[in-house]
Every structure is written in C-alpha cells, then in structure tokens.
C-alpha positions as CSV (number, residue, x, y, z in Angstrom):
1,X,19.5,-18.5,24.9
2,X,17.7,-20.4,22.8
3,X,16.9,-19.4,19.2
4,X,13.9,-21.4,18.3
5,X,11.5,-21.9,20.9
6,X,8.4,-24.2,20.3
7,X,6.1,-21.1,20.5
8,X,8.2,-19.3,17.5
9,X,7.5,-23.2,15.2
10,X,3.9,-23.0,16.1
11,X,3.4,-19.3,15.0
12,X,5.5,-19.9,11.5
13,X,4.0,-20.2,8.6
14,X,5.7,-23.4,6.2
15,X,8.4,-22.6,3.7
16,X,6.3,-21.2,0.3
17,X,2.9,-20.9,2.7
18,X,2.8,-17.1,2.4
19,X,4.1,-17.2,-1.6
20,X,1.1,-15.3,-2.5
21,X,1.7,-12.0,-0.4
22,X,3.5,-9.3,-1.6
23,X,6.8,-9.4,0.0
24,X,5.9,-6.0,2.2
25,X,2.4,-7.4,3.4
26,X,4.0,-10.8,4.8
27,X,4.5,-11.0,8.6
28,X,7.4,-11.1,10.3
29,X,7.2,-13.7,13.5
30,X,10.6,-13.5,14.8
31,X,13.8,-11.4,15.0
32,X,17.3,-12.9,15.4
33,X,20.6,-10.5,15.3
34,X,24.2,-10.0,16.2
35,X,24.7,-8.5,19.3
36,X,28.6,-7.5,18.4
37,X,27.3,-5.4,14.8
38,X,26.0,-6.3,11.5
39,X,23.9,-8.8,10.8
40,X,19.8,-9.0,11.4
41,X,17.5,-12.1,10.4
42,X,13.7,-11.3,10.3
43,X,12.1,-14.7,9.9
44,X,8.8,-14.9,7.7
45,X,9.1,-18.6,7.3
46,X,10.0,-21.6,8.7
47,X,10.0,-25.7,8.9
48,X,12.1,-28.1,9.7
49,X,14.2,-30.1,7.5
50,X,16.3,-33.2,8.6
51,X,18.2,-32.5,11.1
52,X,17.8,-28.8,10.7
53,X,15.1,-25.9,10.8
54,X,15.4,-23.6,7.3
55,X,14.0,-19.9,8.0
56,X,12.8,-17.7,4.6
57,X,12.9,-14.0,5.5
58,X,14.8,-10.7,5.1
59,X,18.1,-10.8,5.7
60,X,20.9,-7.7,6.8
61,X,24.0,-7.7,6.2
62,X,25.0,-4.7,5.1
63,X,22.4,-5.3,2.4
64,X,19.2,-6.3,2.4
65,X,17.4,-8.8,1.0
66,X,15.2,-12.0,0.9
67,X,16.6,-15.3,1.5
68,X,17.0,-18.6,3.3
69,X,19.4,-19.4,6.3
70,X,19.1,-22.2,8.3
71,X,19.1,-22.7,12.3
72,X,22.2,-24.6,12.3
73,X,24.0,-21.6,10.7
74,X,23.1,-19.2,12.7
75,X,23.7,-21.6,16.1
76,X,27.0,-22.4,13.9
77,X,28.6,-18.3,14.2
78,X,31.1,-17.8,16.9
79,X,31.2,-14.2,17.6
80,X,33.9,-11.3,19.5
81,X,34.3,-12.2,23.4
82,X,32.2,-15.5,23.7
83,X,29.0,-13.8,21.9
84,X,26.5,-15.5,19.5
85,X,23.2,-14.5,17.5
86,X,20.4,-13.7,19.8
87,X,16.8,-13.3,19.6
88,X,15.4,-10.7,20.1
89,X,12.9,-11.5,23.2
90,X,10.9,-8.3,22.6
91,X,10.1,-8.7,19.0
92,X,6.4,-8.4,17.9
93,X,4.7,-9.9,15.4
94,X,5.4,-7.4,12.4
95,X,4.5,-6.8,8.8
96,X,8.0,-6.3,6.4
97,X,7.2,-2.9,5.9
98,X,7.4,-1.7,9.0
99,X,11.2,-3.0,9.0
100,X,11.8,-2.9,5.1
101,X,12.9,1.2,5.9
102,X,15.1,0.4,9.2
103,X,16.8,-3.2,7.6
C-alpha cells in the first residue's frame, strides 16, 4: 500500500502553516500505524523535503506526543512476518482532540 497518496499532499497543510492553533483545535488529515502493535502517527502536517516528505503530528508510542517523522522512516520499518506501517484507508479528517484521549 502506499503511504502518501497525492490526495493525502493536497489536503496537508505546510510544515509551521497551522502554528497558530492550539495543538487540540488542529486537524488531523491522515492516520498511519503498526499493524503488528504499538506505534500510531496522526499527521497534522506535511511537505516535502529533498528526497523525502517530513510529517508534523502526534505521535504513539507508548507515549504521546508531538513530533516530526519523515516518510522514509516510516517506509524504512520492517515489521513481524513481512508487515509494514499502514494507513489507515478509513481515516477521517479529525481534529486532535477527538484522538488526544484514545492516543
């Protein structure tokens, strides 16, 4: 599957665009996960860079928080039995808050 389809780059705001809105009120576009356990991306962000795409949004693993990761990473993980992150094909369009409890 691929992770970053050109709908998902149309819909994503630029790295820093949604700076101004409280962290809760920002929208999620996109949901990326690991199939075999931990491990949850919700992408708030996103542009490419180089030879690479760099996502901002809230990131579980075990903990949550706000950070960057980059496409190549999570392309990059090599999972149990053959496995690596999906997306989540089903995701809607979602404000943090609705996740912030569940992440």
């Amino acid at each position: 599957m691929k992770l970053l389809t050109q709908a998902i780059r149309n819909q994503l705001p630029k790295l820093y665009a949604t700076e101004a809105i409280p962290l809760k009120e920002k929208e999620i576009v996109c949901k990326f996960f690991n199939p075999c356990g931990a491990g949850t991306w919700y992408v708030v962000e996103g542009q490419q860079e180089e030879d690479d795409f760099i996502f901002f949004g809230l990131v579980d693993l075990h903990e949550k928080e706000f950070g960057y990761f980059s496409l190549n990473e999570l392309e990059a993980l090599r999972l149990p039995f053959g496995l690596n992150i999906e997306r989540d094909r089903h995701f809607e369009i979602t404000k943090v808050a609705q996740v912030w409890g569940k992440a």
